[in-house]
C-alpha positions in Angstrom: 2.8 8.9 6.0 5.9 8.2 4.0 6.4 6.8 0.9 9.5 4.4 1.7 9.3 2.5 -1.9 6.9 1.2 -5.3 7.4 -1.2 -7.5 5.0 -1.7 -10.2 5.3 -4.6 -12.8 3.1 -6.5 -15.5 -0.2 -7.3 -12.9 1.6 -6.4 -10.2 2.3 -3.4 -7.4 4.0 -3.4 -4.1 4.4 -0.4 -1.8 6.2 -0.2 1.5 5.0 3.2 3.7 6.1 4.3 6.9 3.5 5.8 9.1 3.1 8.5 11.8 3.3 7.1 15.0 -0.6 8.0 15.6 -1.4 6.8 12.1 0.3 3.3 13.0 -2.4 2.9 16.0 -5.0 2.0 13.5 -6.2 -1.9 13.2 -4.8 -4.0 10.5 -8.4 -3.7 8.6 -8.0 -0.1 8.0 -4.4 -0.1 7.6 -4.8 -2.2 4.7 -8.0 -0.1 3.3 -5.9 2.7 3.6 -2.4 1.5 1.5 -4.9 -0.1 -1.1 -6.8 3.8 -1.7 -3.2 5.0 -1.9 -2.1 2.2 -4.3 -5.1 2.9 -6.3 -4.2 6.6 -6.3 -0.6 5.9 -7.4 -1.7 3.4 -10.4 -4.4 5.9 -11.5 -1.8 9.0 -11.6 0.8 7.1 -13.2 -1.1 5.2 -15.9 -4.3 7.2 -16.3 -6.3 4.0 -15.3 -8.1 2.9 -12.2 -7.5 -0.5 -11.0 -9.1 -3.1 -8.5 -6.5 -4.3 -6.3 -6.5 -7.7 -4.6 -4.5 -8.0 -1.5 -1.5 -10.2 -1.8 0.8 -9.8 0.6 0.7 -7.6 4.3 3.5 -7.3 6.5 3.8 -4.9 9.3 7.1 -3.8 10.8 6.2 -2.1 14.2 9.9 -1.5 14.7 9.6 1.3 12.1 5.7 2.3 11.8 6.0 0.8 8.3 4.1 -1.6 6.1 4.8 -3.7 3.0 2.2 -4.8 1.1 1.7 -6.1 -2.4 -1.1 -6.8 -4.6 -2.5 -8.7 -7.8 -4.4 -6.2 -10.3 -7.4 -7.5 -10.8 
C-alpha cells in the first residue's frame, strides 16, 4: 500500500492510498477497516493522541487500486 496523499485539518483527516493489486481484492468492509487503523496510526504518530474516527466519505477508484476516504474526528 501506498501513501498517495493526507490532509489533516481542525476535526478533520482525509487520506487517499493506492493499493497492491491483491490488497485491492478485499471487500469494501475491510477496506475501510483497514484505511481507518492507518488513519488512526498517522493521527496518533503525528499528534501524540489517539482518535476515534467516523467515516465520512469512501470513494474507490478501481482504475488505480486507490481509495479516498475522509473522516470526522470524533
Amino acid at each position: 500500500m501506498e501513501i498517495i496523499s493526507f490532509k489533516f485539518e481542525n476535526s478533520s483527516f482525509e487520506i487517499h492510498v493506492r493499493f497492491s493489486a491483491t490488497g485491492f481484492k478485499q471487500d469494501d468492509r475491510d477496506i475501510k477497516s483497514h484505511v481507518r487503523e492507518l488513519s488512526i496510526s498517522i493521527l496518533k504518530a503525528a499528534t501524540g493522541l489517539r482518535y476515534f474516527l467516523k467515516g465520512n466519505t469512501y470513494i474507490k477508484y478501481e482504475e488505480d487500486n486507490s481509495v479516498y476516504c475522509s473522516f470526522d474526528l470524533d
